[in-house]
N, CA and C atoms as a LAMMPS dump frame, in Angstrom:
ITEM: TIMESTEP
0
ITEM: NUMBER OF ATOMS
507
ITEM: BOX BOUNDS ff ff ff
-5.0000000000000000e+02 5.0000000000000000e+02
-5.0000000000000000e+02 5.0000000000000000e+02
-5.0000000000000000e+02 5.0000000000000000e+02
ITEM: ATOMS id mol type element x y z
1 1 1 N -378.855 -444.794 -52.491
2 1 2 C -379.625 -443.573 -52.406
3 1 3 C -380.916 -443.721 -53.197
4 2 1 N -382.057 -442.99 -52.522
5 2 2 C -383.676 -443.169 -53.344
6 2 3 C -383.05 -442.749 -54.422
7 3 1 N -384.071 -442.909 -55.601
8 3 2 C -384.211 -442.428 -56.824
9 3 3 C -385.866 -441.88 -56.387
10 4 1 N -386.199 -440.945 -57.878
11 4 2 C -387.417 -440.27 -58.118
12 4 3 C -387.412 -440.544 -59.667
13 5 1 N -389.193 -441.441 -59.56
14 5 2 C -389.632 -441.818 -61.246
15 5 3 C -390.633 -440.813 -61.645
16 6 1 N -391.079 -440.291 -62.132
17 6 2 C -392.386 -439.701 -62.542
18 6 3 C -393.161 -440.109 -63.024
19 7 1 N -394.988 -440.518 -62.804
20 7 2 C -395.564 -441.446 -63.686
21 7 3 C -395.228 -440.823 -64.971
22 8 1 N -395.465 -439.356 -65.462
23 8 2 C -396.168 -438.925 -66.936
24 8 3 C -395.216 -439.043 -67.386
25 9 1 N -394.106 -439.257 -67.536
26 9 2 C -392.956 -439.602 -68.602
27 9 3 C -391.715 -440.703 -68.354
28 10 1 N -391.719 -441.273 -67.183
29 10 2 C -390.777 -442.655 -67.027
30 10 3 C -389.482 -441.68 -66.777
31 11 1 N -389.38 -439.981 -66.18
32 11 2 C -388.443 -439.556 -66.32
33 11 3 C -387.667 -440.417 -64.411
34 12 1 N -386.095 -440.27 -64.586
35 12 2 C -385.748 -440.591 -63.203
36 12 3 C -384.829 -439.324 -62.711
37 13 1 N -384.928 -439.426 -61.388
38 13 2 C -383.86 -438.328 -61.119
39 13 3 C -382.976 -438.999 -60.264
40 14 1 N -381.508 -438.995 -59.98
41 14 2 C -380.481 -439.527 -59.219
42 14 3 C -379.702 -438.49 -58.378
43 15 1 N -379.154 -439.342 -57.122
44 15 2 C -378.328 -438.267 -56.626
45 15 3 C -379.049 -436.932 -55.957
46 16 1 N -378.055 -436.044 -56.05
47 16 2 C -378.207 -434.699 -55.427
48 16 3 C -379.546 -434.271 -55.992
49 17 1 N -380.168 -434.52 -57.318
50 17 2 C -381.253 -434.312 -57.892
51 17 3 C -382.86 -434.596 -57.252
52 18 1 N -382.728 -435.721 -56.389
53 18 2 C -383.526 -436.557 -55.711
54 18 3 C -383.14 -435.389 -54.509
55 19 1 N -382.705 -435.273 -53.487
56 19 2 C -382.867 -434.403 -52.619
57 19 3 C -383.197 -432.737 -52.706
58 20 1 N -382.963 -432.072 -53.909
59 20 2 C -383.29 -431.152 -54.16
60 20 3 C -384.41 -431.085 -54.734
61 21 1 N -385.117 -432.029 -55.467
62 21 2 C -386.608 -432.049 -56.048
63 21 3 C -387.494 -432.5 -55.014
64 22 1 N -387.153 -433.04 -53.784
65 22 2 C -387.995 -433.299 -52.783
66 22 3 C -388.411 -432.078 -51.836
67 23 1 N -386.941 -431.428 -51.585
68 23 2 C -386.958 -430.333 -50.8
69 23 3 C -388.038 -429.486 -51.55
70 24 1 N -388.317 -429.3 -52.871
71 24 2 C -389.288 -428.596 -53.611
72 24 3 C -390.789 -428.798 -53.248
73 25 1 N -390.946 -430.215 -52.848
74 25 2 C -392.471 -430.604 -52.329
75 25 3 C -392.597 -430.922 -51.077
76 26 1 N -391.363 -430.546 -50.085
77 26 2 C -391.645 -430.235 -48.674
78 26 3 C -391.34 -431.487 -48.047
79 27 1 N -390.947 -432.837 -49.195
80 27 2 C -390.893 -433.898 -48.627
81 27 3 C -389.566 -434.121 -48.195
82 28 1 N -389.16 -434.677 -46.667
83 28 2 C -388.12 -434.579 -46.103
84 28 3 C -387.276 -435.548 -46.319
85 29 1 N -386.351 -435.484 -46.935
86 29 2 C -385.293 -437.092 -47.787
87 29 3 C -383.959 -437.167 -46.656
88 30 1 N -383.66 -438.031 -46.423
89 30 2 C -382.084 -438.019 -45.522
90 30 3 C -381.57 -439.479 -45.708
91 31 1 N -380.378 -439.624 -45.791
92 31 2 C -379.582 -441.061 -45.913
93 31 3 C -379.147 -441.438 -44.957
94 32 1 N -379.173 -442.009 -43.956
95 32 2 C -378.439 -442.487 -42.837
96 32 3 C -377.544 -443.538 -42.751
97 33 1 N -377.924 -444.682 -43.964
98 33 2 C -376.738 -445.483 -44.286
99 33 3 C -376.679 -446.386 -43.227
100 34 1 N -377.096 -447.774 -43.287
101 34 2 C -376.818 -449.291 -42.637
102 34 3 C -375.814 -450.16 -41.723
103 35 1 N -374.352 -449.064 -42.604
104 35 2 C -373.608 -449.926 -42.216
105 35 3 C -372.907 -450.346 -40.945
106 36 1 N -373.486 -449.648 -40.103
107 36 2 C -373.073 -449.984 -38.5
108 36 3 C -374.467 -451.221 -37.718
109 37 1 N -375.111 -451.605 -38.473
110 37 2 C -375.563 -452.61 -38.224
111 37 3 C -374.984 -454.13 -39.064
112 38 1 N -375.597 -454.803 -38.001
113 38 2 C -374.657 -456.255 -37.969
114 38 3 C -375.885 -457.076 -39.451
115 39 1 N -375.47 -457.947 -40.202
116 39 2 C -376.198 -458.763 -40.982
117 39 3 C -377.632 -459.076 -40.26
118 40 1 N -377.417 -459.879 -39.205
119 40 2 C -378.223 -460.565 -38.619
120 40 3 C -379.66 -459.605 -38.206
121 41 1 N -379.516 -458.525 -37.975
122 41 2 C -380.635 -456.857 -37.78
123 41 3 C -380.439 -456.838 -38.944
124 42 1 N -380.365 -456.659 -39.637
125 42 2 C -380.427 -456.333 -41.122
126 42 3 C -381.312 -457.335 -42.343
127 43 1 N -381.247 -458.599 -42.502
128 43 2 C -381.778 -459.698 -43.285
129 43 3 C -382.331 -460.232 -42.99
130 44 1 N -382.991 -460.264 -41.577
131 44 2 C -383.721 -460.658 -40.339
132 44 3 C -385.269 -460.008 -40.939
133 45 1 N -385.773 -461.147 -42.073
134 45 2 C -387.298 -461.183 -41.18
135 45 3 C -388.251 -461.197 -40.193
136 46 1 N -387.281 -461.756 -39.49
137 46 2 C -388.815 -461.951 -38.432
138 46 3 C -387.996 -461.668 -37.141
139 47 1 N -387.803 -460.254 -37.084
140 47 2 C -386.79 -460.289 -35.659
141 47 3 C -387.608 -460.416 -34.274
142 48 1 N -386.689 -460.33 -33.4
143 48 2 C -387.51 -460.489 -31.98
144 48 3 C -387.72 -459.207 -31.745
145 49 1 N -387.794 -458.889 -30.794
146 49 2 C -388.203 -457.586 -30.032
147 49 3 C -386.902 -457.284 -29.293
148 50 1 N -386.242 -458.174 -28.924
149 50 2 C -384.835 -457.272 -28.598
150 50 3 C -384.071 -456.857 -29.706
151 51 1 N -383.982 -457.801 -31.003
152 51 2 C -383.451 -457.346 -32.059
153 51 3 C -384.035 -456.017 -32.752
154 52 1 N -385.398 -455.821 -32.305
155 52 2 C -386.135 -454.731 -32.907
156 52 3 C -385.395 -453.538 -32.168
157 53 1 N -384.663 -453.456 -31.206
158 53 2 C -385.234 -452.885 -30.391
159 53 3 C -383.396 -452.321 -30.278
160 54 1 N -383.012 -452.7 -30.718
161 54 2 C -381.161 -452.788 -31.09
162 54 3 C -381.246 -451.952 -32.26
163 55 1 N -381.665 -452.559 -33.377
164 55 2 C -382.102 -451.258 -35.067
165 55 3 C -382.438 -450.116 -34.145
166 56 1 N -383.166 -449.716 -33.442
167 56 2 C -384.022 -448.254 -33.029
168 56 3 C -382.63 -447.949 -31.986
169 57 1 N -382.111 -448.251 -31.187
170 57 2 C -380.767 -447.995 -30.879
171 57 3 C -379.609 -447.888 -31.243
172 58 1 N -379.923 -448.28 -32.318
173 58 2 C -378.291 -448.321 -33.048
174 58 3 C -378.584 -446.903 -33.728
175 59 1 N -380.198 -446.313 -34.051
176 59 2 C -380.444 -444.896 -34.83
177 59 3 C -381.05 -443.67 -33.927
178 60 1 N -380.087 -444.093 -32.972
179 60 2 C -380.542 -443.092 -31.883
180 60 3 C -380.514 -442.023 -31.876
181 61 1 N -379.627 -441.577 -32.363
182 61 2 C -378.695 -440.203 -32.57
183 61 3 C -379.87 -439.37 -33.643
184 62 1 N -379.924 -440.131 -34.705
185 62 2 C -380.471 -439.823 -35.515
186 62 3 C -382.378 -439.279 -35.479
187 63 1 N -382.89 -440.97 -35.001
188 63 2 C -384.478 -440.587 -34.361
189 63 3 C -384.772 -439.467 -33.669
190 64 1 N -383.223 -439.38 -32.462
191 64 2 C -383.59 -438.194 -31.667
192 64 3 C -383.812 -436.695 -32.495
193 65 1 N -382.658 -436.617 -33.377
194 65 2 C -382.213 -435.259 -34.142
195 65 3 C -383.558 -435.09 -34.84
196 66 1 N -384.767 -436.249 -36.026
197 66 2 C -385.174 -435.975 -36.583
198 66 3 C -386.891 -435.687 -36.19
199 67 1 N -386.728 -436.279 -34.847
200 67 2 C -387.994 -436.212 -33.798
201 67 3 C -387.999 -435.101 -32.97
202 68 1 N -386.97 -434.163 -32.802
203 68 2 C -386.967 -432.863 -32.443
204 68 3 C -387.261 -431.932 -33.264
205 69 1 N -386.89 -431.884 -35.071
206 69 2 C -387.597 -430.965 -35.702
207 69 3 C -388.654 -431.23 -36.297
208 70 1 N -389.327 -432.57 -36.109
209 70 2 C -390.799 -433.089 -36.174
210 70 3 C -391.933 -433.41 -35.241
211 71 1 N -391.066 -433.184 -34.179
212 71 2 C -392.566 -433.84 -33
213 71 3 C -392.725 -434.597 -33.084
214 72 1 N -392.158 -435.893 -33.637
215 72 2 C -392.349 -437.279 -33.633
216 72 3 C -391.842 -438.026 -32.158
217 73 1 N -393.059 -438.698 -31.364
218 73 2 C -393.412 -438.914 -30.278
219 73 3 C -392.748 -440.445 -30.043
220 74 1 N -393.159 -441.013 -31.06
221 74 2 C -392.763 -442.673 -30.975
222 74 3 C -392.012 -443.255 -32.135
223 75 1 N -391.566 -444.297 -32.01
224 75 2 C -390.75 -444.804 -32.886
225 75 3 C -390.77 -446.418 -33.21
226 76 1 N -391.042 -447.333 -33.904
227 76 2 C -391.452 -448.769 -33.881
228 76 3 C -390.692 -448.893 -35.045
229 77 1 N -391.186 -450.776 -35.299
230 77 2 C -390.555 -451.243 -36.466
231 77 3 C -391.502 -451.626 -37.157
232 78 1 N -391.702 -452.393 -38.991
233 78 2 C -392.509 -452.834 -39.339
234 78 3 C -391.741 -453.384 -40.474
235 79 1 N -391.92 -454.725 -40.447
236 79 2 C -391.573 -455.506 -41.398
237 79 3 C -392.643 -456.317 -41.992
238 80 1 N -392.307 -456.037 -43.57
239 80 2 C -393.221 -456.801 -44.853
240 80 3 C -392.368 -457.609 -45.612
241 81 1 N -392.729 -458.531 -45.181
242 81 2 C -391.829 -459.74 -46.496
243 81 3 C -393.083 -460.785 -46.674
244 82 1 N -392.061 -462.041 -46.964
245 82 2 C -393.452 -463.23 -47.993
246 82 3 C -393.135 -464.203 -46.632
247 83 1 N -393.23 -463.795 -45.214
248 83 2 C -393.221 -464.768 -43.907
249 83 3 C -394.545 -463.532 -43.506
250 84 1 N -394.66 -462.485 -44.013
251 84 2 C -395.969 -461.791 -42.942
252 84 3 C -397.217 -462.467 -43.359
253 85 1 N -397.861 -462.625 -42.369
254 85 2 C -399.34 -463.152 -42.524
255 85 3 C -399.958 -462.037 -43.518
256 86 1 N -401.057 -462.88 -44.781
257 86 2 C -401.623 -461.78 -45.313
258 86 3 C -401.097 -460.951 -45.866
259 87 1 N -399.344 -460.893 -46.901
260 87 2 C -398.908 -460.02 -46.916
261 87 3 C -399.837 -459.22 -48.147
262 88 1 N -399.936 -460.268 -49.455
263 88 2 C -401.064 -459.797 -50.495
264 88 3 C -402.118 -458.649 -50.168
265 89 1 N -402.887 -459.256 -48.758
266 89 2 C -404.063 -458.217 -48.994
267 89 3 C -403.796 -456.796 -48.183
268 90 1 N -402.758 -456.89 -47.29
269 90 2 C -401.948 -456.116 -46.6
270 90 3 C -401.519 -454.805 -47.755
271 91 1 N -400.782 -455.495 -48.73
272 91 2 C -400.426 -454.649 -49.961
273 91 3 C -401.369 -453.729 -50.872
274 92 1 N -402.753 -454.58 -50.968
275 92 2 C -403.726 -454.229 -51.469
276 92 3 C -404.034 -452.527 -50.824
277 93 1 N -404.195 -453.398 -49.418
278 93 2 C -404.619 -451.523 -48.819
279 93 3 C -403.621 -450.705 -48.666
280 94 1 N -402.506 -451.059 -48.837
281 94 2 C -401.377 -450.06 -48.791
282 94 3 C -401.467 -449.541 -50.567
283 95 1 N -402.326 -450.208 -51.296
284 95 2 C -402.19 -449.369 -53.005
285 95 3 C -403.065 -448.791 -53.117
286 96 1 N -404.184 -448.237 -52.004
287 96 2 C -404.947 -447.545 -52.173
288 96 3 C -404.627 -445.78 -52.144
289 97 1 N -404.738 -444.91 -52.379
290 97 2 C -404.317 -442.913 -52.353
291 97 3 C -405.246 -443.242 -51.312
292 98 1 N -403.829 -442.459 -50.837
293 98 2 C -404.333 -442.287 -48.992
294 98 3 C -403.873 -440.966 -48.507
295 99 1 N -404.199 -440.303 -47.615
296 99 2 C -403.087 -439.342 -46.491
297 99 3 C -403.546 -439.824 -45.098
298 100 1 N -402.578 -438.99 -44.002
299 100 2 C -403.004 -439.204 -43.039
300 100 3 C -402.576 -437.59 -42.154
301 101 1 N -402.984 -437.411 -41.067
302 101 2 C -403.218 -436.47 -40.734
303 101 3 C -401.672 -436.135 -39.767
304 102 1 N -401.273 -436.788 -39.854
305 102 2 C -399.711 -436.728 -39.445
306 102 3 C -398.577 -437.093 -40.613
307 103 1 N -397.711 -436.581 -40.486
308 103 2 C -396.416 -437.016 -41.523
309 103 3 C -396.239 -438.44 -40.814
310 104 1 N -395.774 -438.621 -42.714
311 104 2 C -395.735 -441.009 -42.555
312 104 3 C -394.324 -440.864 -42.639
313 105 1 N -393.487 -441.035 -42.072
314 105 2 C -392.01 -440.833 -42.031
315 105 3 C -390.965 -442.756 -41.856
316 106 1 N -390.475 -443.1 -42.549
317 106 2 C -389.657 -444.691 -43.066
318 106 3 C -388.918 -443.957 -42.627
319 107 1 N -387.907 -444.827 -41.974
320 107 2 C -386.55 -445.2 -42.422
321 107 3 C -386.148 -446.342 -42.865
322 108 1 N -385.654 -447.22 -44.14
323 108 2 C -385.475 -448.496 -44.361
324 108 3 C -384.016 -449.266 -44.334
325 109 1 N -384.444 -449.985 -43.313
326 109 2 C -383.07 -450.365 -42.713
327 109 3 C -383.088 -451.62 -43.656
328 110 1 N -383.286 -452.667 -44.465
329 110 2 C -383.41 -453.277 -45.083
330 110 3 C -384.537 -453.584 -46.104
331 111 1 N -384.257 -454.502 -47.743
332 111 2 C -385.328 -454.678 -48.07
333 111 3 C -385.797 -453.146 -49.052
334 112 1 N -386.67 -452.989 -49.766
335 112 2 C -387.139 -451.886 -50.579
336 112 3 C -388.513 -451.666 -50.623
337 113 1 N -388.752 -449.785 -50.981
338 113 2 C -390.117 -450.165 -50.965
339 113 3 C -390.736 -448.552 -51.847
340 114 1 N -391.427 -448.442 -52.619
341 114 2 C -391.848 -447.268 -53.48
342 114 3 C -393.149 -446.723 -52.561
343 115 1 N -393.154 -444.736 -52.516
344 115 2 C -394.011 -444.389 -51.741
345 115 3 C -393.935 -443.355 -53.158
346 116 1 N -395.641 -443.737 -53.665
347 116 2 C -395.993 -442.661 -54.658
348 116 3 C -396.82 -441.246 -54.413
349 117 1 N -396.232 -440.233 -54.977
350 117 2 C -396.719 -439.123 -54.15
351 117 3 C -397.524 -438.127 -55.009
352 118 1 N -398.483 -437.655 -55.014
353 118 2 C -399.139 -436.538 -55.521
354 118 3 C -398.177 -435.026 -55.271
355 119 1 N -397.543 -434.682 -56.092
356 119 2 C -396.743 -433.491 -55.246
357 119 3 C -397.607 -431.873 -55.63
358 120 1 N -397.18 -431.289 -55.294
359 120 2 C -397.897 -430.119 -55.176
360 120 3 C -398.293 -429.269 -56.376
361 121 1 N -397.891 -429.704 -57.709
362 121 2 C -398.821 -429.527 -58.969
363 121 3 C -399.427 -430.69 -59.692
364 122 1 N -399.67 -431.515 -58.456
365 122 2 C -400.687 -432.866 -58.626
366 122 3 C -399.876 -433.618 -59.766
367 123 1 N -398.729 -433.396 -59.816
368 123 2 C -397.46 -434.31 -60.588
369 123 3 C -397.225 -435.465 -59.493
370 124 1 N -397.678 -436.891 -60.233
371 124 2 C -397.178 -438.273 -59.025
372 124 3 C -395.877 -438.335 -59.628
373 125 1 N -395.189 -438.678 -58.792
374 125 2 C -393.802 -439.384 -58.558
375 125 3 C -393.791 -440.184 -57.328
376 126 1 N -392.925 -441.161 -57.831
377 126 2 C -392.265 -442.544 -57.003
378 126 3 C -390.746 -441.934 -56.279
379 127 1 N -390.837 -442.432 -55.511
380 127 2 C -389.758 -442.244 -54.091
381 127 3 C -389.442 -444.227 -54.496
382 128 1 N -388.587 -444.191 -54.94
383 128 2 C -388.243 -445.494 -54.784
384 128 3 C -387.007 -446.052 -53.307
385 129 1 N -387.236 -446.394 -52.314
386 129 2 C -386.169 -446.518 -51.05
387 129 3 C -385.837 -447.807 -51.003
388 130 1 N -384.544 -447.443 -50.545
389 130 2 C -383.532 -448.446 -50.775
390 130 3 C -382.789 -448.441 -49.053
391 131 1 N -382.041 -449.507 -48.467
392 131 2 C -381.623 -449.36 -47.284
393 131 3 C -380.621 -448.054 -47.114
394 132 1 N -381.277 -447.324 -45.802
395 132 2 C -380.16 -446.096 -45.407
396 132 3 C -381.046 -445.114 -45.776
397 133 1 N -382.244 -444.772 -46.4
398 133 2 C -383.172 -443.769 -47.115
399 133 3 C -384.218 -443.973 -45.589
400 134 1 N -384.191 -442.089 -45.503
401 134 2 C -385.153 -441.781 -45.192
402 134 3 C -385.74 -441.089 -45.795
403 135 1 N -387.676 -440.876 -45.777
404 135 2 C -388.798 -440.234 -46.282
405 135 3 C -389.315 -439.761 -45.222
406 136 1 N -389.977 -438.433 -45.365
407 136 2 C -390.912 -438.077 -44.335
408 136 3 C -392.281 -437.091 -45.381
409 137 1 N -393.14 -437.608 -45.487
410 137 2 C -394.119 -437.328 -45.984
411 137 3 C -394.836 -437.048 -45.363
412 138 1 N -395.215 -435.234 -45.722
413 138 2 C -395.894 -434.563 -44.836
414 138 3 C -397.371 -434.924 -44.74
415 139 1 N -398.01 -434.561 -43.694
416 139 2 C -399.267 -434.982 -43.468
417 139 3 C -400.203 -433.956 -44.37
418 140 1 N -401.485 -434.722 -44.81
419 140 2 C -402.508 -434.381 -45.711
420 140 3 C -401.792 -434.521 -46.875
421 141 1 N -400.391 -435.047 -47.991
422 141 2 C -399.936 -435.395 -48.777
423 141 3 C -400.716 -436.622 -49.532
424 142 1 N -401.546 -436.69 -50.365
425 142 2 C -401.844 -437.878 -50.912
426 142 3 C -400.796 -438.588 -51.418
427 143 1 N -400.835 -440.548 -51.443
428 143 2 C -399.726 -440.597 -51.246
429 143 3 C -400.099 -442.211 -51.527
430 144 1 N -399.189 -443.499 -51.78
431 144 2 C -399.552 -445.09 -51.615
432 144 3 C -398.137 -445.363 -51.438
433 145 1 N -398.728 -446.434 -51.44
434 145 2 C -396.93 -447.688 -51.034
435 145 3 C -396.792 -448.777 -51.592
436 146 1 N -395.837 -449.251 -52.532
437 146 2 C -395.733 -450.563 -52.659
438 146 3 C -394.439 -451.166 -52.505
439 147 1 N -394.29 -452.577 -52.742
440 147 2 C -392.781 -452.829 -52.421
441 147 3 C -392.424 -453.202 -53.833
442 148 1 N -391.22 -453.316 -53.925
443 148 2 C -389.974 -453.54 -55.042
444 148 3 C -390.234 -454.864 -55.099
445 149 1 N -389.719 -455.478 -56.347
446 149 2 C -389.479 -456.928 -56.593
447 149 3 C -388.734 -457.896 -55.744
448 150 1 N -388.526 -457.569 -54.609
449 150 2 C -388.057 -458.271 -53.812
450 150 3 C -389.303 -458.693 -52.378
451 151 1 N -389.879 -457.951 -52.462
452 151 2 C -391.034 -458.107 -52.041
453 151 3 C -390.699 -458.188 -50.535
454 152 1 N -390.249 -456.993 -49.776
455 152 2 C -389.589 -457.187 -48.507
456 152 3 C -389.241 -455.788 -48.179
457 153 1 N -389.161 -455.616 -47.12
458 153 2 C -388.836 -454.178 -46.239
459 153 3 C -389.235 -454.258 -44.768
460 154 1 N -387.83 -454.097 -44.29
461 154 2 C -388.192 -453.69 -42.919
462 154 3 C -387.652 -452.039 -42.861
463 155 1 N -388.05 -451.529 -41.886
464 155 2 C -388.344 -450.139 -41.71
465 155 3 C -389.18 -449.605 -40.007
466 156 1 N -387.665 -448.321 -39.805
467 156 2 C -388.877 -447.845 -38.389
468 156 3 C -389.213 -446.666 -39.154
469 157 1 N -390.719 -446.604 -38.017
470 157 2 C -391.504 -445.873 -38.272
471 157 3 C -391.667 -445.077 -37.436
472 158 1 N -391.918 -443.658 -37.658
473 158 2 C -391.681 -442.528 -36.977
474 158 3 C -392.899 -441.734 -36.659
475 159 1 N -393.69 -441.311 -35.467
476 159 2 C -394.97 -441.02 -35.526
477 159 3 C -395.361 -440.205 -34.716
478 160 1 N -396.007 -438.71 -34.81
479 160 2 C -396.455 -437.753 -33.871
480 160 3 C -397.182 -438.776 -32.63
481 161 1 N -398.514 -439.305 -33.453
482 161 2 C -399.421 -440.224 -32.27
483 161 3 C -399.587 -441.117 -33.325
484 162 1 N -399.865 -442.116 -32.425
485 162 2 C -400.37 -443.407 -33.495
486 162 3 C -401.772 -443.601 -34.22
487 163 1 N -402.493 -442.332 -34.018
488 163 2 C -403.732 -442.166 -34.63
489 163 3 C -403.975 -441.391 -35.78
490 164 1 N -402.242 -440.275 -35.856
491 164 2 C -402.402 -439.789 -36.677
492 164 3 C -401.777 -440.244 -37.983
493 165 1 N -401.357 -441.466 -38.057
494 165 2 C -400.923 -442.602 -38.624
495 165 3 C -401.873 -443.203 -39.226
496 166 1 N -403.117 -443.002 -39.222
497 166 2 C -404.319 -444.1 -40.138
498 166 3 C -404.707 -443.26 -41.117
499 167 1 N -404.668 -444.213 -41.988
500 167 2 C -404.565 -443.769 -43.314
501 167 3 C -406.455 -443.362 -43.508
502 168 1 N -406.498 -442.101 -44.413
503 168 2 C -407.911 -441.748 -44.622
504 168 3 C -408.199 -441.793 -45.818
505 169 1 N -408.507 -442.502 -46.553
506 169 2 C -409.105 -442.925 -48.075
507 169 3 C -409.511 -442.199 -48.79
């Protein structure tokens, strides 16, 4: 399950705490949990496109349920590990405070990854995700991304349009 860090004091929150302090800043948290996928979709850097394409089917149930009370139109994959081309400068622009004009919504099916958030008394906190964590970060939310010491995450991505997905600086 995510945890929540706070920059101004290193405080963490666990558990039921993490879903109820999110629900406070509108940000949408849900666990869906891995374990009906096979290793091989799961630890799989560099999957194919049928393997991609098996993860988004195997969370069908789910995409559907959470794309009906979001309007989320499409659904893809995106994997960051140390096999992506460029992952360094890739990272770079993902550490820039960004929003975008649509909610940025993960699910991380493997791999980890921190989405830091400006919340609504301009208090940042870290969303730290872990496999089975979903985030849905509402649109115009200032907001960055980095990954965990493992330096890896795959994750689908959930999206009104794919334009409203670019990040605005």
């Amino acid at each position: 399950m995510a945890k929540v860090r706070f920059h101004d004091n290193n405080e963490y929150l666990t558990g039921q705490a993490v879903v109820d302090f999110l629900a406070t800043q509108e940000v949408i948290y849900e666990h869906w949990g891995v374990d009906r996928l096979d290793n091989n979709l799961r630890d799989n850097y560099s999957p194919t496109e049928v393997e991609k394409q098996q993860i988004l089917d195997a969370f069908k149930a789910e995409i559907a349920d959470i794309s009906a009370r979001r309007d989320y139109k499409t659904a893809d994959i995106i994997v960051l590990s140390d096999k992506t081309p460029n992952l360094d400068a890739l990272l770079e622009k993902f550490k820039g405070e960004h929003h975008h004009t649509d909610d940025e919504c993960r699910f991380c099916v493997d791999g980890h990854g921190i989405f830091a958030i400006k919340g609504k008394d301009d208090r940042y906190f870290d969303v730290e995700m872990e496999p089975g964590d979903l985030i849905s970060v509402p649109s115009y939310y200032r907001h960055y991304f980095k990954l965990m010491d493992d330096r890896k995450i795959k994750a689908i991505r959930l999206f009104v349009t794919p334009a409203g997905w670019e990040a605005i600086y």
